[in-house]
C-alpha positions in Angstrom: -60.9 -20.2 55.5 -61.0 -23.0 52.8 -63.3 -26.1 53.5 -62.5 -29.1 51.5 -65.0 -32.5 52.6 -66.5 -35.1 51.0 -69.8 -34.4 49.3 -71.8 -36.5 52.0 -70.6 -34.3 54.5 -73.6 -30.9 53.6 -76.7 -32.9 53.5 -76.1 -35.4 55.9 -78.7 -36.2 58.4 -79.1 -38.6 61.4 -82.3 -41.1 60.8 -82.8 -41.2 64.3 -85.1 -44.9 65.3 -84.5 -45.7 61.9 -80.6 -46.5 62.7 -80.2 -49.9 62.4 -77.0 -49.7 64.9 -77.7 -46.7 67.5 -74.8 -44.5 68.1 -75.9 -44.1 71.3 -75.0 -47.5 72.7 -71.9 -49.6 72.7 -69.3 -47.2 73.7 -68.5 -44.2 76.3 -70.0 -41.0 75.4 -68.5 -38.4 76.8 -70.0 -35.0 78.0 -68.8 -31.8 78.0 -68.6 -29.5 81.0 -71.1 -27.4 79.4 -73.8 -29.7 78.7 -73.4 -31.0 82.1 -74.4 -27.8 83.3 -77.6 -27.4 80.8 -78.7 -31.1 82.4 -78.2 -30.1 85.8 -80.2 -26.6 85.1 -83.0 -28.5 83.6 -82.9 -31.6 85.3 -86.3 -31.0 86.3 -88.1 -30.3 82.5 -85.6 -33.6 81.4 -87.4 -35.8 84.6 -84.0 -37.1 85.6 -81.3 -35.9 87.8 -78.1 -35.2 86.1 -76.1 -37.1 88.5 -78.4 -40.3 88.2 -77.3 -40.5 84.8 -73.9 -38.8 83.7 -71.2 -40.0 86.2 -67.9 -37.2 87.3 -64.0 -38.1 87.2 -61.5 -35.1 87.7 -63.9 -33.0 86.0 -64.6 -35.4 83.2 -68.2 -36.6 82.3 -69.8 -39.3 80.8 -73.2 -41.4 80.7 -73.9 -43.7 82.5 -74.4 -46.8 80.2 -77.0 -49.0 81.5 -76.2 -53.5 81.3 -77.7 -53.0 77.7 -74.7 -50.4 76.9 -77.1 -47.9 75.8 -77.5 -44.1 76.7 -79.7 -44.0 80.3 -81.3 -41.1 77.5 -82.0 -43.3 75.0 -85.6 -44.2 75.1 -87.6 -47.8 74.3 -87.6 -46.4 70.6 -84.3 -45.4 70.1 -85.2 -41.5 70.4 -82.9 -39.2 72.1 -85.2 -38.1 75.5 -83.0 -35.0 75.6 -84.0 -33.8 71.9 -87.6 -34.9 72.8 -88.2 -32.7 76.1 -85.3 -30.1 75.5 -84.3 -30.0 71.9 -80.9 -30.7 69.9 -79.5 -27.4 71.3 -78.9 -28.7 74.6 -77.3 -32.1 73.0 -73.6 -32.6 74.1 -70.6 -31.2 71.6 -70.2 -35.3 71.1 -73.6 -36.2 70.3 -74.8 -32.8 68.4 -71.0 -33.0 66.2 -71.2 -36.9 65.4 -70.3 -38.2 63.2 -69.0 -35.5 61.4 -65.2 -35.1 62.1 -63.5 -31.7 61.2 -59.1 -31.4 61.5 -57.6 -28.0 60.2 -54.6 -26.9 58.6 -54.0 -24.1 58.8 -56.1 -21.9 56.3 -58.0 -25.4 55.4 -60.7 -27.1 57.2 -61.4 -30.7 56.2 -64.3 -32.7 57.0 -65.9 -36.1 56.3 -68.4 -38.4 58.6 -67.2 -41.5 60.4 -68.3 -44.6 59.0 -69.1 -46.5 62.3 -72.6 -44.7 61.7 -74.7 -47.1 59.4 -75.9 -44.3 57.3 -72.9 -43.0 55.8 -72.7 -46.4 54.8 -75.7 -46.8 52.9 -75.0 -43.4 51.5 -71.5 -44.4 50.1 -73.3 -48.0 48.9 -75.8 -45.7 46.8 -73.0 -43.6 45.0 -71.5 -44.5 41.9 -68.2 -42.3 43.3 -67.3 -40.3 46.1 -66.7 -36.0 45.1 -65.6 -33.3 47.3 -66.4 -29.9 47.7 -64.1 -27.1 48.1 -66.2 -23.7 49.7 -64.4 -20.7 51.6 -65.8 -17.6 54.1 -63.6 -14.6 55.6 -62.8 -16.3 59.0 -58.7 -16.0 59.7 -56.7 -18.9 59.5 -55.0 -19.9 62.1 -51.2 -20.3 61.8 -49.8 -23.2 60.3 -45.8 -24.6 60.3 -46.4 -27.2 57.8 -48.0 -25.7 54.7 -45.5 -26.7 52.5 -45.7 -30.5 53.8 -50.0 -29.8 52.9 -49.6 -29.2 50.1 -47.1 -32.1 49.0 -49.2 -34.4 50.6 -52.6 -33.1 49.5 -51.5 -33.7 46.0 -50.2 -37.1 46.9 -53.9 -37.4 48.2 -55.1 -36.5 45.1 -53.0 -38.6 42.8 -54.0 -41.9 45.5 -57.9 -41.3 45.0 -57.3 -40.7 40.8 -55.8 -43.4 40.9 -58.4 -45.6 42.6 -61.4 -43.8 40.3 -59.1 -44.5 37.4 -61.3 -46.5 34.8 -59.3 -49.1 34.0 -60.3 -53.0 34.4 -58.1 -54.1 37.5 -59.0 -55.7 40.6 -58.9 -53.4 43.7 -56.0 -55.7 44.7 -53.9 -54.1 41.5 -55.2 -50.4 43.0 -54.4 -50.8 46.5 -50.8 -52.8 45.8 -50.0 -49.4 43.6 -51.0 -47.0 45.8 -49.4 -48.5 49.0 -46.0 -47.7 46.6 -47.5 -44.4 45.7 -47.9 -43.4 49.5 -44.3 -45.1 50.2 -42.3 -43.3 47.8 -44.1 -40.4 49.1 -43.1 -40.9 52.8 -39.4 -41.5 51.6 -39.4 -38.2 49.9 -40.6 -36.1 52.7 -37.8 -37.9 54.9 -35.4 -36.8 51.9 -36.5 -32.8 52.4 -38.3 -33.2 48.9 -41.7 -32.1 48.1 -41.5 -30.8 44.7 -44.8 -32.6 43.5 -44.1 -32.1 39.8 -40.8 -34.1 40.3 -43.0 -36.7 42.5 -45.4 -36.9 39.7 -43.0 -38.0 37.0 -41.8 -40.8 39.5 -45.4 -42.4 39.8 -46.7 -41.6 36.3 -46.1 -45.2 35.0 -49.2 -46.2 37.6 -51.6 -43.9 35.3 -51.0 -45.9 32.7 -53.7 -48.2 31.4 -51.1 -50.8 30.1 -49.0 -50.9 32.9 -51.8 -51.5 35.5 -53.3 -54.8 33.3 -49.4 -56.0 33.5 -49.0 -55.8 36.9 -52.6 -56.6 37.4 -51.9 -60.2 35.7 -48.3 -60.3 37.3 -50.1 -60.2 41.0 -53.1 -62.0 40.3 -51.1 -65.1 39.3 -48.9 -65.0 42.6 -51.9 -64.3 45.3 -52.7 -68.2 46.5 -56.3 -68.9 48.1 -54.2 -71.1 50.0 -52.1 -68.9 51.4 -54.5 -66.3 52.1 -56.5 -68.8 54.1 -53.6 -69.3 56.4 -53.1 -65.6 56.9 -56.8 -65.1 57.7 -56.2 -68.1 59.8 -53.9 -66.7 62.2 -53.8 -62.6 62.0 -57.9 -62.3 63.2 -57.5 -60.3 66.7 -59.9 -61.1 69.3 -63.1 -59.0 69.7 -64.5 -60.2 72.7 -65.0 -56.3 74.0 -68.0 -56.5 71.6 -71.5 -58.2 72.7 -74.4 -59.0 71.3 -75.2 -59.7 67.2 -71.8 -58.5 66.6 -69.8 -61.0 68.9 -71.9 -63.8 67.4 -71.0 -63.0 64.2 -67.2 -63.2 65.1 -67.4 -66.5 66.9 -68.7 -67.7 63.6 -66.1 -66.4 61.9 -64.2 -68.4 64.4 -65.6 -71.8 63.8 -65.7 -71.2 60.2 -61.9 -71.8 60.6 -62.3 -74.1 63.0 -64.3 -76.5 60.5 -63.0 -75.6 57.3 -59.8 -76.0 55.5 -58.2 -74.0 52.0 -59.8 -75.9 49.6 -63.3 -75.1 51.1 -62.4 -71.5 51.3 -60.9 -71.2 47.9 -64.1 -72.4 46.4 -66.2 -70.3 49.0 -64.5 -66.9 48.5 -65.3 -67.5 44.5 -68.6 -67.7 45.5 -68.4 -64.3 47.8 -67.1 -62.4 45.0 -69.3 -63.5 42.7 -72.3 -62.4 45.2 -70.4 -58.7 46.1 -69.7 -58.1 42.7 -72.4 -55.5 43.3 -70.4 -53.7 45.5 -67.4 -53.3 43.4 -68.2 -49.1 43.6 -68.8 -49.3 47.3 -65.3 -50.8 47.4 -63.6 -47.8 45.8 -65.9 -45.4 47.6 -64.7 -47.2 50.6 -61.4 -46.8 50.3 -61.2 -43.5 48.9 -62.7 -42.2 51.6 -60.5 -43.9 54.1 -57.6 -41.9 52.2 -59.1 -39.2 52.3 -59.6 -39.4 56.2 -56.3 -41.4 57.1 -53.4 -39.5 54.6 -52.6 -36.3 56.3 -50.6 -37.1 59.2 -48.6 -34.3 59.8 -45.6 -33.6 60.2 -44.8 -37.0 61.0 -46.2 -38.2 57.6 -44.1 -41.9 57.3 -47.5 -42.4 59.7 -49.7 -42.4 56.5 -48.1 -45.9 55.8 -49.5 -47.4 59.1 -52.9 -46.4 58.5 -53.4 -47.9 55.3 -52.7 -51.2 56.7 -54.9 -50.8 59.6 -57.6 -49.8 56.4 -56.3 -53.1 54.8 -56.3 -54.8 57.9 -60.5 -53.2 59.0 -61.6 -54.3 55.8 -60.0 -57.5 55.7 -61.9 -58.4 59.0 -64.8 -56.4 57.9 -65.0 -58.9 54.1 -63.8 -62.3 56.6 -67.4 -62.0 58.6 -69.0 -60.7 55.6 -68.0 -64.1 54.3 -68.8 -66.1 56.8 -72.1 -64.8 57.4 -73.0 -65.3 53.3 -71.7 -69.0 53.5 -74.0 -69.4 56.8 -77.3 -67.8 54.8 -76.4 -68.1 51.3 -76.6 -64.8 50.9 -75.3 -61.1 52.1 -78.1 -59.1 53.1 -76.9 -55.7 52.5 -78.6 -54.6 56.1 -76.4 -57.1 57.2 -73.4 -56.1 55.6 -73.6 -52.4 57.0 -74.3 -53.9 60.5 -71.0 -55.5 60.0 -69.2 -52.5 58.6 -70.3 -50.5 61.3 -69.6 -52.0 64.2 -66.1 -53.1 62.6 -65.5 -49.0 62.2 -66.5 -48.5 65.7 -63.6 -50.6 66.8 -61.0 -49.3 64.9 -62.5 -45.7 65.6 -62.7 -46.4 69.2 -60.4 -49.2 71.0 -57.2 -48.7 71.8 -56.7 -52.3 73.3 -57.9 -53.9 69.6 -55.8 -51.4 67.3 -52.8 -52.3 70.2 -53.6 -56.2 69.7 -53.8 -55.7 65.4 -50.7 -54.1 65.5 -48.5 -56.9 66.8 -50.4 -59.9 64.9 -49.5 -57.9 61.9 -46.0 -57.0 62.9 -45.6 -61.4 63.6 -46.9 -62.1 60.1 -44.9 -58.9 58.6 -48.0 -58.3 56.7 -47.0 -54.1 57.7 -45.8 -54.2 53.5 -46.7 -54.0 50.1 -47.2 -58.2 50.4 -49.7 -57.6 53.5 -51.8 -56.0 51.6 -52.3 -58.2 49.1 -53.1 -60.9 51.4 -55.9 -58.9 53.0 -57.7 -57.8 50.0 -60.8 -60.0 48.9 
């Protein structure tokens, strides 16, 4: 078996009650029929009774989240009591595996970490570019129908994250606009039964080239209006009202923002937030290369891929809309601040069916599902 992941994925280690956004509250954690067993079998050691604390539904289990939405085994210091009186082995397959995520094909095994936990943000904030690693062991692969479609997209994959690493001095805008026709031509030539890469190459090959990226760069940055951005933000923001706490507060912010302000103000404002995130400019790139990474395999049904880069476009419009809102509030983007947001933003694309369902027909009303939607949610 081959392992391809991303080079966070080895060394990765939870910081526990240093976790400035618990995983272990704000969502339903589910428990496997397993580690139920192991809490009812040492319910006594653990000082709780299982059933006080994980609740049963046709042989499904999950915590019981107290008002707070936090794990009943989450203690005053955000320490796991389980891990403290049992030890990690007896942890749930959820809570021990997160947030690593694994998905195999066939004699591959990929695997990254979800970025609703705060530190694989910080992590990708501290690298100057996201790597992989490729290892391998003698455990059988399991049998795979759609090798041949791997291997076209993997390389389509590939090409996508050069392309974003690609040196040359373009705004992410340029990048994205590109490989949003990258990943379309590629969907269009699956559905047309052809997946010779080397043919594929020769198509997209004008995109590795340095001149051609500054042209279209210049062509694109004189038709994106403030203006018209504004308007989009305006109207395509779906309701989080699921969320509580910090994080809501932050949204109805972002609500009133909009509510006060008009284009002009923004258009000045959003100069201002770039020049203030220019920091971030490899945190962007790491951002996004990971979401390909994570998001581009959808097979067989790969016309899918196209979907899920706007709901990246659309997560990190939202995610850079608060950002902004919260650095014209302060004057300033505390970076704690900015990973708070991040996070919780990942958790609901990660996790809520109702929101995704909700982002999908704003985006269908405003047809922003295209090459031109993307360009209007990239700040």
């Amino acid at each position: 078996m081959n392992y391809l992941t991303v080079d966070l994925y080895k060394d990765f280690e939870c910081v526990a009650d240093a976790c400035p956004n618990t995983c272990c509250a704000g969502w339903q954690i589910g428990i496997d029929p397993i580690a139920y067993q192991k809490m009812v079998d040492n319910q006594e050691r653990l000082g709780v009774p299982a059933k006080e604390w994980i609740s049963e539904n046709d042989g499904a289990y999950v915590a019981k989240l107290d008002e707070n939405g936090r794990c009943p085994m989450l203690d005053e210091k955000n320490l796991c009591k389980i891990v403290l009186k049992l030890g990690p082995e007896y942890l749930c397959t959820t809570c021990m595996g997160y947030p690593r995520t694994l998905r195999i094909f066939g004699n591959v095994t990929e695997g990254w970490l979800n970025m609703s936990c705060p530190e694989v943000i910080a992590r990708l904030m501290k690298k100057p570019q996201v790597k992989f690693d490729l290892t391998n062991d003698d455990r059988p692969a399991s049998p795979f129908p759609h090798t041949a479609l791997y291997l076209f997209a993997s390389s389509v994959r590939t090409c996508i994250v050069d392309l974003l690493q690609y040196p040359a001095d373009v705004s992410l805008v340029t990048k994205l606009f590109a490989c949003f026709d990258i990943l379309s031509k590629a969907a269009a030539s699956f559905k047309n039964k052809r997946t010779d890469f080397g043919l594929f190459q020769e198509e997209i090959g004008q995109y590795f080239h340095e001149e051609t990226l500054l042209t279209l760069d210049n062509c694109l940055m004189q038709g994106i209006s403030e203006g018209s951005r504004y308007q989009f933000l305006l109207h395509v923001q779906p309701s989080l009202d699921e969320r509580s706490g910090r994080f809501r507060e932050l949204v109805c912010q972002v609500r009133e923002y909009f509510a006060n302000n008009h284009a002009d103000t923004f258009a000045g404002q959003i100069r201002k937030f770039k020049e203030h995130t220019a920091k971030y400019r490899d945190f962007y790139i790491n951002y996004w290369v990971y979401h390909i990474f994570m998001d581009a395999m959808v097979i067989p049904d790969y016309d899918k891929v196209l979907e899920r880069f706007i709901y990246t476009a659309a997560e990190f419009c939202m995610i850079q809309t608060i950002a902004l809102v919260s650095f014209v509030n302060n004057g300033i983007l505390d970076k704690e601040e900015y990973i708070y947001i991040i996070s919780n933003m990942s958790r609901m694309m990660e996790h809520s069916h109702l929101f995704r369902k909700e982002l999908t027909k704003r985006l269908d009303n405003f047809h922003a599902a295209s090459a031109a939607g993307v360009l209007m949610m990239i700040f």
